[in-house]
C-alpha positions in Angstrom: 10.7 -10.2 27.7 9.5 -6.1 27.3 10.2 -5.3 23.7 11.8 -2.3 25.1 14.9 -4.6 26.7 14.9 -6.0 22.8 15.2 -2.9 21.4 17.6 -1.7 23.6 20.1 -5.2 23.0 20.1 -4.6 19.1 20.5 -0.8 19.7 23.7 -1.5 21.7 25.8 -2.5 17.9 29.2 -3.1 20.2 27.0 -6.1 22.1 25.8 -7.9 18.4 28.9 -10.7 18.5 27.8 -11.3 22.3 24.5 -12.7 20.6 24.6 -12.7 16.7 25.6 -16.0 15.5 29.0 -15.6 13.9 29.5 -12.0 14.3 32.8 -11.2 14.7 32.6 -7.6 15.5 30.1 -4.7 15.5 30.5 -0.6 15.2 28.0 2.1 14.3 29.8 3.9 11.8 27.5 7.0 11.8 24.5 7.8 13.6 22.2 10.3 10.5 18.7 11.1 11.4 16.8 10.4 14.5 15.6 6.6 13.0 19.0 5.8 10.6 22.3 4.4 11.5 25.3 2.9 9.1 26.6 -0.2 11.0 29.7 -2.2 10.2 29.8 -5.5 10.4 32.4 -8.4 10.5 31.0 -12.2 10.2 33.8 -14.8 11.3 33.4 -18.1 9.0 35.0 -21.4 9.5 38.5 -22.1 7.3 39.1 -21.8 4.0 36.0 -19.6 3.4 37.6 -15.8 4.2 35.4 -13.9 6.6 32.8 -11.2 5.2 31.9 -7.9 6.2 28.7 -6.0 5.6 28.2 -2.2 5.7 24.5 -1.5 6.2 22.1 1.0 7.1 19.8 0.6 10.3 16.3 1.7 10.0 13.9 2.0 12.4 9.9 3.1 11.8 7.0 2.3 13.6 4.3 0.4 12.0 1.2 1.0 14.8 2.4 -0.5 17.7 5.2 -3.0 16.5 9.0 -1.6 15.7 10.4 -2.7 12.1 14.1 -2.4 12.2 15.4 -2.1 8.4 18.4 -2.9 7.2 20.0 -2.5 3.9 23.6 -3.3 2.3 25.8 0.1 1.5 28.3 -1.6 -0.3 30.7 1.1 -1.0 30.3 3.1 1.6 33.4 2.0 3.3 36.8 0.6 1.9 36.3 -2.9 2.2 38.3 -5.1 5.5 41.5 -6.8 4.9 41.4 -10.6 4.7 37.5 -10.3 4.3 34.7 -10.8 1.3 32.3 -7.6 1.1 29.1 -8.6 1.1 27.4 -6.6 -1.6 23.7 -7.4 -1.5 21.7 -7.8 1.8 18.3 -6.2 2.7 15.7 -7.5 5.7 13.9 -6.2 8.5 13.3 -7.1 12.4 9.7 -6.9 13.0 8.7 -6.6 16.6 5.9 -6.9 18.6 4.6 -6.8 22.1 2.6 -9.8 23.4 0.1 -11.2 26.2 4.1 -13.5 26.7 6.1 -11.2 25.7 7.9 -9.7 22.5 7.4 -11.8 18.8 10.3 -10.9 16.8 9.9 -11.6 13.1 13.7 -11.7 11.4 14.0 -11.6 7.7 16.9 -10.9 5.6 18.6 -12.1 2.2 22.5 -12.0 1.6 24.3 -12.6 -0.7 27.3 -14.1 0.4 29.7 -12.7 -2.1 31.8 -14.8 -3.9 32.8 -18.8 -3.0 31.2 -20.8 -0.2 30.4 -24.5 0.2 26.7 -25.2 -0.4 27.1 -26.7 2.7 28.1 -24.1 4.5 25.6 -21.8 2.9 23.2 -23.6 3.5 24.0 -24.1 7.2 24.1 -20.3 7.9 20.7 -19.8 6.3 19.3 -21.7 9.1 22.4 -21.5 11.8 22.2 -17.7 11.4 18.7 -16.7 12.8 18.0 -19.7 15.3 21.1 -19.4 17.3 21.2 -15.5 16.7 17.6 -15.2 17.8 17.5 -17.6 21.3 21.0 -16.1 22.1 19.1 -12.9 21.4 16.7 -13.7 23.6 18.8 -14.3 26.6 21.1 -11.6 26.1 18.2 -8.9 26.1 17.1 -10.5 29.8 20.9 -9.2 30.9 20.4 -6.5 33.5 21.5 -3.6 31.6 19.0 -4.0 29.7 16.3 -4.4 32.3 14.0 -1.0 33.5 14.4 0.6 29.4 10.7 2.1 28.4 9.3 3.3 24.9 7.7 6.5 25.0 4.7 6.4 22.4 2.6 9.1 20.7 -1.2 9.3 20.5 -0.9 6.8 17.7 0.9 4.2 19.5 3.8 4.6 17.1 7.4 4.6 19.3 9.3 8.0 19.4 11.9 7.4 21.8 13.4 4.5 23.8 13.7 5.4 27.3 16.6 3.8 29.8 15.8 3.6 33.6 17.5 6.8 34.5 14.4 8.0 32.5 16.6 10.0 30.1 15.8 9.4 26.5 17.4 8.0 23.9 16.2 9.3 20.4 15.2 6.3 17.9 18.3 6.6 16.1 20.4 5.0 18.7 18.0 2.2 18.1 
C-alpha cells in the first residue's frame, strides 16, 4: 500500500479506535505548527484495570525519503478523564518508508502504564498493542477514502505536504 494512504489513516485521529488495538477514542486537541499536533487519547482495558488516557504531541519530519511520525506524552496538558489512569510517560516514533512492495512501517513506543496492572496484562499489550494495531492498520489504510492521497516532495525528497485526490493540499500538520 502507497505510504501516502498510510499517512493519510494515522492523520485522520477520529479513525485511530477503527484500527488501534484498544483505543477507545481519538481527538486532535490542537493543531500548532505545520508538522505538530496534541492528540488525546482514550485506551479501553479489560475489568478491574481502569482505562488510561494519554495526551501527546504528534510530530512529523522527514528524514530523506521516509516520514517519522513523533510522539511524546504531555501529561498535564489537559485535566485528566474521569474513571481513567493518565498515562504520564510515553515517547515513540512511526517510521515509514516506501518500498519495491509497498510501505515498511517501523513502530516504536514506551509507556508507562501508570499505576496497577497485571503483569499479565502488561505484558499482553506490549505485544497485543502493535501487531493487532499495525495489520488492522494495514487494512484500514487500503479503505477507499484513503485511496488517490499523494505526497508532494521537495528537491531533497523530504515530504512537504500530503495531497488528497481532489489535488488540494493538506499541510504536514494535519498529518
Amino acid at each position: 500500500m502507497p505510504l501516502a494512504s498510510v499517512l493519510a489513516a494515522l492523520a485522520d485521529i477520529p479513525a485511530c479506535p477503527n484500527w488501534m488495538h484498544r483505543c477507545q477514542t481519538a481527538r486532535v486537541l490542537e493543531t500548532g505548527s505545520r508538522q505538530e499536533r496534541v492528540v488525546h487519547q482514550v485506551t479501553d482495558l479489560p475489568f478491574p484495570v481502569k482505562s488510561r488516557d494519554l495526551v501527546f504531541r504528534v510530530t512529523l519530519e522527514s528524514d530523506g525519503p521516509a516520514v517519522v511520525i513523533r510522539l511524546e506524552a504531555l501529561p498535564d496538558h489537559i485535566p485528566e478523564e474521569r474513571g481513567t489512569g493518565r498515562i504520564r510517560k510515553s515517547h515513540g516514533h512511526y517510521r515509514l518508508e516506501e518500498t519495491a512492495g509497498g510501505t515498511r512501517i517501523t513502530w516504536q513506543q514506551f509507556v508507562d502504564p501508570a499505576g496497577r496492572m497485571p503483569a499479565f496484562l502488561a505484558r499482553g499489550m506490549m505485544t497485543d498493542v502493535p501487531i493487532k494495531s499495525l495489520r488492522s492498520l494495514s487494512s484500514w489504510a487500503r479503505e477507499s477514502r484513503y485511496a488517490g492521497f499523494r505526497l508532494l516532495r521537495d528537491a531533497d525528497g523530504r515530504v512537504l505536504e500530503l495531497l488528497p485526490p481532489s489535488g488540494e493540499g493538506i499541510p504536514a500538520s494535519e498529518v
